[in-house]
PLY file of the C-alpha trace (Angstrom):
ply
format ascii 1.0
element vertex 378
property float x
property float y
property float z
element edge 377
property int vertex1
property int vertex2
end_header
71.30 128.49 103.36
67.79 128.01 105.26
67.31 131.67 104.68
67.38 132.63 108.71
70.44 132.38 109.91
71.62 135.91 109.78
68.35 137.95 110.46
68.20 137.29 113.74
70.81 139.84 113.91
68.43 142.70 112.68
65.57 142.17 114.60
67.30 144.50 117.79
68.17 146.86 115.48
64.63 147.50 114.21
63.16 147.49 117.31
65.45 149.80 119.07
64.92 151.99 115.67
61.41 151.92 116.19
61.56 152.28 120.26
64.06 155.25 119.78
62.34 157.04 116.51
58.71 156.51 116.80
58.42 155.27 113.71
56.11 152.89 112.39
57.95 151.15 109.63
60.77 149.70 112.17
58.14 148.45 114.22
56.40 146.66 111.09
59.34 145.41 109.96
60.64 144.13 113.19
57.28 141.90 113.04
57.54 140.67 109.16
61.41 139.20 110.30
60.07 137.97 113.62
57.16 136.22 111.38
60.16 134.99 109.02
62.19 133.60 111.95
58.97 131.31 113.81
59.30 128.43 111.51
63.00 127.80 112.41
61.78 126.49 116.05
60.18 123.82 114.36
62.45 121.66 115.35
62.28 118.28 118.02
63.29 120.50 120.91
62.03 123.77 119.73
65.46 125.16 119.85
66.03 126.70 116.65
68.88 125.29 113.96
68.62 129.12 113.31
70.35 129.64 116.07
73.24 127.82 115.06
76.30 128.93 113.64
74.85 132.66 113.20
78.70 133.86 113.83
80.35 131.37 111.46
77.35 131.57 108.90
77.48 127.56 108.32
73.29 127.16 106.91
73.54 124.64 104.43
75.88 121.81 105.90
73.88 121.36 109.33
76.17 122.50 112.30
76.29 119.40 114.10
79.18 118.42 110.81
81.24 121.54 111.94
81.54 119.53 115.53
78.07 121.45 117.38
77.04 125.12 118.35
76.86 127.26 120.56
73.02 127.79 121.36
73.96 130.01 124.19
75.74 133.38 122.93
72.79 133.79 120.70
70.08 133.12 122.66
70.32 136.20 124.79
69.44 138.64 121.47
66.65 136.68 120.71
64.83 136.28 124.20
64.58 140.00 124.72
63.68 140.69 121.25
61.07 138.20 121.27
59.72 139.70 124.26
59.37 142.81 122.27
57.93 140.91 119.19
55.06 139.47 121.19
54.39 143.09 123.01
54.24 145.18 120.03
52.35 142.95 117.86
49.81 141.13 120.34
51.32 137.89 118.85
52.04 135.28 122.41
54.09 133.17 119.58
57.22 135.04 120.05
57.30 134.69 123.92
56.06 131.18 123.93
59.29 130.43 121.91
62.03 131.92 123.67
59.97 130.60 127.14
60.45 127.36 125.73
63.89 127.30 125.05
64.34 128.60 128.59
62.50 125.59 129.74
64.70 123.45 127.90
68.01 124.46 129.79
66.47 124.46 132.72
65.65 120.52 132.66
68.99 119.85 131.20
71.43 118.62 134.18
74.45 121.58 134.66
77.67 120.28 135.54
78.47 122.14 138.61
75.46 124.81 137.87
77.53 125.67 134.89
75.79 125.64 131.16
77.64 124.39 128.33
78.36 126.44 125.78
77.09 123.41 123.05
73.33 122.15 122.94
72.57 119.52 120.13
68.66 120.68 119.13
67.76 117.24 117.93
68.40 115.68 120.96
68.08 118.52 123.74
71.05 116.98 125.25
74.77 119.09 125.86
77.56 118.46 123.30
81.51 118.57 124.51
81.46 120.03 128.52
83.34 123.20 127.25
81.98 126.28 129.68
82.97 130.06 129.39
81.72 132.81 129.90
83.30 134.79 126.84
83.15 133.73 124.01
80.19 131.05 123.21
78.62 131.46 126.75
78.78 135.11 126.88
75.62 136.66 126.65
73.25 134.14 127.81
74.24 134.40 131.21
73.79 138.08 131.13
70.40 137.35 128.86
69.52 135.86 132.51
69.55 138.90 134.23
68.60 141.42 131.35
65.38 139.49 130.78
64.66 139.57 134.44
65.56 143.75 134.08
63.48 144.31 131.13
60.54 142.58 132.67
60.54 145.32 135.18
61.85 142.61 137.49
58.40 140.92 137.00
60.65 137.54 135.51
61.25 135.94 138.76
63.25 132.52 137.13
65.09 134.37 135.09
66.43 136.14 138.21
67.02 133.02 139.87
68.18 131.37 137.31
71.15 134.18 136.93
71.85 134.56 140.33
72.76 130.48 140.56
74.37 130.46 137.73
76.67 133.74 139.04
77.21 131.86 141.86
78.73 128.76 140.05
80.52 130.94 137.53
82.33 132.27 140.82
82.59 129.12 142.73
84.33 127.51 139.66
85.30 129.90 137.06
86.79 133.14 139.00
90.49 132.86 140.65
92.91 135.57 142.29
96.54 135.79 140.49
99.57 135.59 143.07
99.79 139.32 141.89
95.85 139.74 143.06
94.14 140.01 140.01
90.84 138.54 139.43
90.21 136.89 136.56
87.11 134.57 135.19
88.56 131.20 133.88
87.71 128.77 131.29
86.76 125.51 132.24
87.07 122.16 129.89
86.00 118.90 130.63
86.65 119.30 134.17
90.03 121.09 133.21
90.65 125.02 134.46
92.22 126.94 131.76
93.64 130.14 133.30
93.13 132.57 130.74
90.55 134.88 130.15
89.14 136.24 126.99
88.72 140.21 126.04
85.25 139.15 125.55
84.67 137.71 128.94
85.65 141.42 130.13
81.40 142.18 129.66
81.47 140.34 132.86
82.80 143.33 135.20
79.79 145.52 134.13
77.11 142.51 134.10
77.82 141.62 137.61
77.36 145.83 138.40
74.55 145.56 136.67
72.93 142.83 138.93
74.44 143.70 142.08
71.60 145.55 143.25
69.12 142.67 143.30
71.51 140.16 144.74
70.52 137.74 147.24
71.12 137.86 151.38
73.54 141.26 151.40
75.33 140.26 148.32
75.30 143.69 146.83
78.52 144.65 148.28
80.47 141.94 147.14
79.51 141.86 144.00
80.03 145.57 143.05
83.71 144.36 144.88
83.96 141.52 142.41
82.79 143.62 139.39
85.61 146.39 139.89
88.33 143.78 140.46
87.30 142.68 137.24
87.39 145.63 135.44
90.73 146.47 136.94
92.25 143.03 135.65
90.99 144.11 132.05
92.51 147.51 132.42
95.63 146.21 133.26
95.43 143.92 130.32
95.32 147.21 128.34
97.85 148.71 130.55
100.51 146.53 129.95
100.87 146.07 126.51
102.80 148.75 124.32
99.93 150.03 122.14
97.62 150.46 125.80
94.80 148.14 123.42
93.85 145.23 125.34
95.02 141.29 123.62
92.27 138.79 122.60
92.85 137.07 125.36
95.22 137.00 128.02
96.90 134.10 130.58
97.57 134.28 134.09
100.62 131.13 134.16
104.02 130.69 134.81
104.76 134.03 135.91
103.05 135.65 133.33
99.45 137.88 134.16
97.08 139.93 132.27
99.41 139.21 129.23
98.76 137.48 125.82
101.71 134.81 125.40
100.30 133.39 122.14
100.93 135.19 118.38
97.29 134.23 117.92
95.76 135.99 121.04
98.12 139.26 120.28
95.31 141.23 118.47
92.89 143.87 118.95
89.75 144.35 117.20
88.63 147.35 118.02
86.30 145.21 120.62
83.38 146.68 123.36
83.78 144.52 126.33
86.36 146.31 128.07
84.71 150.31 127.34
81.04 148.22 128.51
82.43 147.60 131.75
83.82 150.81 132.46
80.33 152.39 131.35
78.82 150.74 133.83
81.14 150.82 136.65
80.95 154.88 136.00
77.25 154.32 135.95
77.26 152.81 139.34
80.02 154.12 141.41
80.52 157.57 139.19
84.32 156.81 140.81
86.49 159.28 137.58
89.22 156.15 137.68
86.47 154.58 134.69
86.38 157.80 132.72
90.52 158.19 132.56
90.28 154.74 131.32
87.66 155.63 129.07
89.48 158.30 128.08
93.34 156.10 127.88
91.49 153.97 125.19
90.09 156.71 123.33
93.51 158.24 122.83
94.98 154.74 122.42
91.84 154.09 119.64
92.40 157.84 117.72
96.66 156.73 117.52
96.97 153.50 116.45
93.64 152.45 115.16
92.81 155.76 112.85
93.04 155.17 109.26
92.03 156.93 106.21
88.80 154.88 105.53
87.88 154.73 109.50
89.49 152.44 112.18
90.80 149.54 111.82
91.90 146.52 114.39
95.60 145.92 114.93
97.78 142.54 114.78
99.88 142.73 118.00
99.32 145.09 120.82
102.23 144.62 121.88
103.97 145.49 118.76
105.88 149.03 118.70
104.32 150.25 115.95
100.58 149.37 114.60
100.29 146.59 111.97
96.62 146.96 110.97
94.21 144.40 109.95
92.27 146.49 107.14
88.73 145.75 109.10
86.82 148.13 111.15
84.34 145.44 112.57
80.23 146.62 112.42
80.62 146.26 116.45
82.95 149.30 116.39
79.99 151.52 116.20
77.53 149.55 117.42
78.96 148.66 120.64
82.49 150.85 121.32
81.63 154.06 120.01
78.19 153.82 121.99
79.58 152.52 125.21
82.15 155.08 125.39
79.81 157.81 124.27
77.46 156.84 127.27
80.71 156.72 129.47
81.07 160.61 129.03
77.41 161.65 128.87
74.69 161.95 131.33
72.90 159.21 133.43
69.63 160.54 132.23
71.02 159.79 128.26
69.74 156.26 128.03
69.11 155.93 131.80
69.12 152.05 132.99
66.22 152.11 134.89
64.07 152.45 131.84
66.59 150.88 129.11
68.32 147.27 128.73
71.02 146.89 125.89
71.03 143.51 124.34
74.45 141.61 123.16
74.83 144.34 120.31
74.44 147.47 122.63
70.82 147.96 120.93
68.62 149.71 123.74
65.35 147.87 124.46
62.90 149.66 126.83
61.67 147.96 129.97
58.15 146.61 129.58
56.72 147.99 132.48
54.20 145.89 134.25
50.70 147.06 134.54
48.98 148.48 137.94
46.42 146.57 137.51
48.36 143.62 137.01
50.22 143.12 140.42
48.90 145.61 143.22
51.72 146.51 145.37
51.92 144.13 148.58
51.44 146.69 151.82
54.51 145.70 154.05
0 1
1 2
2 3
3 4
4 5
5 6
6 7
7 8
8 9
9 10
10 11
11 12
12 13
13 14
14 15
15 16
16 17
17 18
18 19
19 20
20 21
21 22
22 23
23 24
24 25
25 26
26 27
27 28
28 29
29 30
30 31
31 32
32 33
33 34
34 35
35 36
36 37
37 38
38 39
39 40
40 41
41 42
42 43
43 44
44 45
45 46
46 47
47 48
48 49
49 50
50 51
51 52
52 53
53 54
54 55
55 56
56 57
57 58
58 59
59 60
60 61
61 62
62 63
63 64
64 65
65 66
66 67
67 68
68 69
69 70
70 71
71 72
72 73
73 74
74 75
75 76
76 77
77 78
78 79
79 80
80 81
81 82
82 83
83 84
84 85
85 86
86 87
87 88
88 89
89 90
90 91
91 92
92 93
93 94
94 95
95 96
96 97
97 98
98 99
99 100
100 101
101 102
102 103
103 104
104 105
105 106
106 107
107 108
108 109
109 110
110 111
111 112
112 113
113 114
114 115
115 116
116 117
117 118
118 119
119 120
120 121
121 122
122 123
123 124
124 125
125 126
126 127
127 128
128 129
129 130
130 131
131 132
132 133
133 134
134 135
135 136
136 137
137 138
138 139
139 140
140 141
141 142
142 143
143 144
144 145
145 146
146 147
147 148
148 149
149 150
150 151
151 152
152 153
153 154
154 155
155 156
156 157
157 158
158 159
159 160
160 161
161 162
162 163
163 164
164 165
165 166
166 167
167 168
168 169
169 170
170 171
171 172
172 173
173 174
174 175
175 176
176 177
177 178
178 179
179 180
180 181
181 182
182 183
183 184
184 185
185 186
186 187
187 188
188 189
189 190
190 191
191 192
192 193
193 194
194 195
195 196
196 197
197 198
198 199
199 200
200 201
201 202
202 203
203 204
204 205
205 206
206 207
207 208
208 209
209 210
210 211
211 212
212 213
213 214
214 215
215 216
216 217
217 218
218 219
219 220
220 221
221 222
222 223
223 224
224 225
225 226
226 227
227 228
228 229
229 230
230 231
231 232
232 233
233 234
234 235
235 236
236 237
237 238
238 239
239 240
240 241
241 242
242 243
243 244
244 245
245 246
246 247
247 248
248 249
249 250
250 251
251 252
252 253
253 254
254 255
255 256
256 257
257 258
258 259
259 260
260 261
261 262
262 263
263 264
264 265
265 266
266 267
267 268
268 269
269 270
270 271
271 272
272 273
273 274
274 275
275 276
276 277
277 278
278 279
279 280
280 281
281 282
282 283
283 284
284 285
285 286
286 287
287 288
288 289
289 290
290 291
291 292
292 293
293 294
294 295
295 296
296 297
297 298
298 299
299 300
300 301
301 302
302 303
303 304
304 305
305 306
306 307
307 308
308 309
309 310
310 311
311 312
312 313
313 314
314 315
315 316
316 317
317 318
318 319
319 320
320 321
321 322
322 323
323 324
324 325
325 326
326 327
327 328
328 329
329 330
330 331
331 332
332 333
333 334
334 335
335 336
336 337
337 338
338 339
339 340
340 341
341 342
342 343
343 344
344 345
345 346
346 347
347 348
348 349
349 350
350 351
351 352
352 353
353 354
354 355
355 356
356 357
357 358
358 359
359 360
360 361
361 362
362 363
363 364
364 365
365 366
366 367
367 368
368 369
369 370
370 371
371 372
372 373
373 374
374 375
375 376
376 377
């Protein structure tokens, strides 16, 4: 192994140690790992192999043998936290990176204003035209908007670049069941696949969370689209006998918010759903997202409780539990804190002044300078 391909992971957690503590070893750490990490973008793009494979831990054999990578899930962790890097240690390297990589995508042609979720780094050019938005594409299209939030809205193509990619997400990705759910779609080679991932659930409380900056009166429609969304997922929790929501779930032949394969029947113990109602409680304070809060909770405490913690399950829709023996490190990371910041406080981590990257770590907003932008007199 080339030594970085799993500390990319640790760099949010140091900084939101240090951001959240005060204290100055997280902070010097956080730099030392960033330091570690620069020579992995010396590559003939500048996109990192590092990158590569972080979920599947494949270092050695180069990715491109294991049929590609997804560049884009990971690169939303490492643009914010690179934006932090270069703040807190005076360094430009870290931003100059990540602005790079930005610049990259942006040159590369987008079929339909869609990224693909695979980028060969050699060659700077896209891989198989596979495009979701759980999954592999997940967090880079909410990396879009974050970056653009965490730059105290200063990050002007990073909000443009999210709001046209939203828009081609919903021209070609999101669909209404006959029963009127919406759901987000996969889309390969050209090919809708209507099923939609418990992962691509992050999607309800990502489009809440840009809503308010939307373009031409968009606001509206998007907080609209968002709480469809999060009702679909609900019901994907609703209707299954354990009231945990599947892997994944298909809206065809007859069937909707349901998982039809053995292979899609499990839960584990995942944040996407409990992130979306924490920020559709955040935004609309409407109870409805606390009782579902509060349904998974109870569902989480019966069926998921074991002696050594919590553990995932096999089939949801199974009449009893058949667990999997793993209590994944996102169960506290990610669950546990979304649903604790469902039931607390907006001032407990308020969002004006925090952005939580792909693992739920809080990153402050770097507020821009007086000096640097005087504010235009209408």
């Amino acid at each position: 192994s080339n030594g970085t391909e799993m500390n990319i992971r640790f760099v949010g957690g140091l900084l939101s140690a240090y951001y959240l503590s005060g204290k100055e070893v997280f902070r010097r750490k956080a730099i030392e790992l960033g330091e570690k990490l620069l020579p992995a973008f010396k590559t003939p793009t500048g996109i990192p192999w590092a990158l590569l494979n972080l979920k599947s831990g494949i270092g050695r054999n180069w990715p491109w043998a294991s049929g590609g990578s997804s560049i884009l899930a990971e690169y939303g962790t490492l643009h914010l936290e690179f934006m932090h890097l270069s703040k807190l240690s005076g360094n430009p390297a870290f931003a100059e990176k990540v602005m790079n990589i930005r610049k990259v995508l942006n040159r590369l042609d987008k079929p339909q204003g869609l990224y693909p979720n695979y980028l060969n780094p050699n060659s700077g050019q896209w891989g198989q035209h596979h495009v979701s938005v759980g999954g592999l594409g997940d967090s880079f299209y909410e990396y879009l908007l974050k970056a653009w939030l965490m730059s105290d809205k200063t990050d002007e193509e990073g909000k443009k670049l999210y709001y046209e990619a939203l828009q081609a997400i919903e021209t070609s990705l999101i669909r209404k069941s006959s029963g009127g759910l919406t759901y987000i779609a996969e889309w390969k080679g050209g090919l809708l696949e209507h099923k939609m991932g418990h992962l691509t659930c992050f999607a309800g409380g990502m489009i809440a969370l840009g809503a308010d900056g939307a373009p031409e009166d968009k606001t509206g429609h998007q907080m609209e689209q968002a709480s469809e969304i999060a009702r679909t997922c609900h019901e994907s929790y609703a209707r299954t006998t354990l009231k945990l929501g599947p892997e994944a779930f298909r809206f065809d032949g007859g069937v909707e918010a349901i998982a039809t394969r053995q292979n899609e029947k499990y839960f584990i113990l995942r944040p996407e759903v409990i992130e979306t109602y924490m920020y559709m409680w955040r935004f609309t304070h409407d109870p409805k997202y606390r009782e579902w809060g509060w349904e998974a909770v109870q569902a989480l405490e019966k069926h998921c409780r074991v002696e050594g913690g919590y553990s995932g399950v096999r089939d949801v829709y199974a009449s009893s539990p058949n667990h999997d023996d793993v209590q994944q490190s996102f169960y506290l990371a990610e669950t546990l804190k979304y649903l604790y910041l469902l039931f607390s406080d907006d001032d407990h981590l308020p969002l004006e002044h925090w952005v939580f990257n792909t693992e739920a770590h809080p990153l402050p907003v770097i507020r821009k300078e007086m000096t640097d932008k005087p504010s235009q007199l209408e």
